[in-house]
N, C-alpha and C positions, 0 to 999 in steps of 0.2 A: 043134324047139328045146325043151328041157327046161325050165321051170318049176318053181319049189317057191314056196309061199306061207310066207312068215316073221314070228314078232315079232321086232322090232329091240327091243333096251334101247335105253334112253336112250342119247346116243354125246354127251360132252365130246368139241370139239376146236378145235384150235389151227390157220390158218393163212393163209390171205390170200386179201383178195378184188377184183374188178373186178367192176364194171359191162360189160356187154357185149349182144352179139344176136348170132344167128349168122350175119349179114350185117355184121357190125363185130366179129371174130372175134380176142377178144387172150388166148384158152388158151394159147399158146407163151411172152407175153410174163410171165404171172402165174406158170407153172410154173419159168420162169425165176426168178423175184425170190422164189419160194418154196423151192426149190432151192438157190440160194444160202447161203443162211442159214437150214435147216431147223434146222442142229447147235445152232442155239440153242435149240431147244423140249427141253429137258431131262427132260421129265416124260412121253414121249411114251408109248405103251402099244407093243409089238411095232414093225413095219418097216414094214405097210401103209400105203398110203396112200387120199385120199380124193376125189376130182374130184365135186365136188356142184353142184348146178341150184338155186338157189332163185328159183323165179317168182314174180311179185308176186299173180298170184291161180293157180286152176285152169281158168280158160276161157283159158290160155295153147295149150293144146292144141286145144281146141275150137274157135276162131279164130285157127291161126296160121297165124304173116307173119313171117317171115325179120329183118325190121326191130327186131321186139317187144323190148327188151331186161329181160335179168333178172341177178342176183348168181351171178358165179359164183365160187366157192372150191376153194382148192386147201388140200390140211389132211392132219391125223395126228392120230389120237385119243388123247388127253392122261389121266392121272390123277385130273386138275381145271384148274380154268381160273384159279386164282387167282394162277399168276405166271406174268405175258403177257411172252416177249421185247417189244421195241421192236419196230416194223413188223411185229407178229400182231394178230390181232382173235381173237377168240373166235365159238365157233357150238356150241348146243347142238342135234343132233338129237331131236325128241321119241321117245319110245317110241311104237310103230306098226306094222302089219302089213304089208308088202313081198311083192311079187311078184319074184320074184330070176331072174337067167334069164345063161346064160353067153355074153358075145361069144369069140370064137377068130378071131383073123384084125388086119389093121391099120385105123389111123385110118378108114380112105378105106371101109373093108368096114363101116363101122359103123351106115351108114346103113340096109343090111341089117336087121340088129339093131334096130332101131325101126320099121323097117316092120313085120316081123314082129308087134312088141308092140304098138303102138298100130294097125294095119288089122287084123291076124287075133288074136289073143289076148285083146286087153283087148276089142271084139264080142261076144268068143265066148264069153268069162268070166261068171263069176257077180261080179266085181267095177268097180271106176269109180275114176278117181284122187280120189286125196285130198290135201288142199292141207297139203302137207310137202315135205321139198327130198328128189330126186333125188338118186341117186350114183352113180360108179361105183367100186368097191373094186378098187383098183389092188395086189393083193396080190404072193406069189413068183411066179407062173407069168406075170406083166405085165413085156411087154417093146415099150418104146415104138415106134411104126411095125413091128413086126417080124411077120412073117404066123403063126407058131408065139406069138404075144400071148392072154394070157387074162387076160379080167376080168370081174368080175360086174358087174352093172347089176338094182340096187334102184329098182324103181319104187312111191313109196307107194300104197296101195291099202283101196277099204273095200270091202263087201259093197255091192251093188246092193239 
């Protein structure tokens, strides 16, 4: 699996969040209620969209447990945050270095795709996560459940 190491800008974005673990699993129920009513985020930048992780610290990886819960967001990067429809929150991604790497395949194959990154890659690396949110960039080639699906998966990342 390919790799590239990235600076991310700064990322404005608009779009809604839950509380969750992935043993109390409500991605379907949030992309639904963000889905609905994206058409009101008016100011959005291009079609992408944004499926992000924010964990409450970095030892979420280091100690985890299926139970653990953390913020998850469902969003579209905005021009500026300064007019929120009704039922958005705002999330600013900081500017940060990313370790970017391509899933190809559906939901269920995804699991793959982190093994990969977190048992062989991020070991083998010269770098270690860094406490910033996770995402995966659901661009054109992202097609929900469908085995021909691509999307990238930004893992923040510092030097060791």
């Amino acid at each position: 699996m390919e790799t590239r190491i990235e600076m991310l800008p700064e990322k404005q974005l608009i779009g809604k969040s839950i509380r969750m673990s992935l043993a109390n699993n409500k991605i379907g129920e949030l992309w639904r209620s963000f889905q609905i009513n994206k058409s009101a985020i008016s100011n959005a930048i291009g079609t992408d969209l944004y499926s992000i992780q924010v964990y409450d610290d970095a030892s979420y990886f280091e100690n985890f447990n299926p139970q653990t819960e953390f913020t998850k967001w469902a969003a579209t990067e905005v021009k500026d945050i300064e007019n929120i429809p009704n039922g958005f929150s705002s999330l600013v991604i900081p500017e940060g270095l990313y370790a970017v790497f391509l899933h190809k395949g559906t939901v269920g194959e995804f699991q793959k795709t982190f093994q990969h990154i977190f048992t062989q890659w991020l070991p083998n690396s010269d770098y270690e996560i860094d406490n910033r949110p996770h995402f995966e960039l659901l661009g054109e080639k992202y097609k929900n459940n469908d085995p021909n699906s691509e999307e990238e998966v930004w893992i923040p990342v510092k030097k060791k």
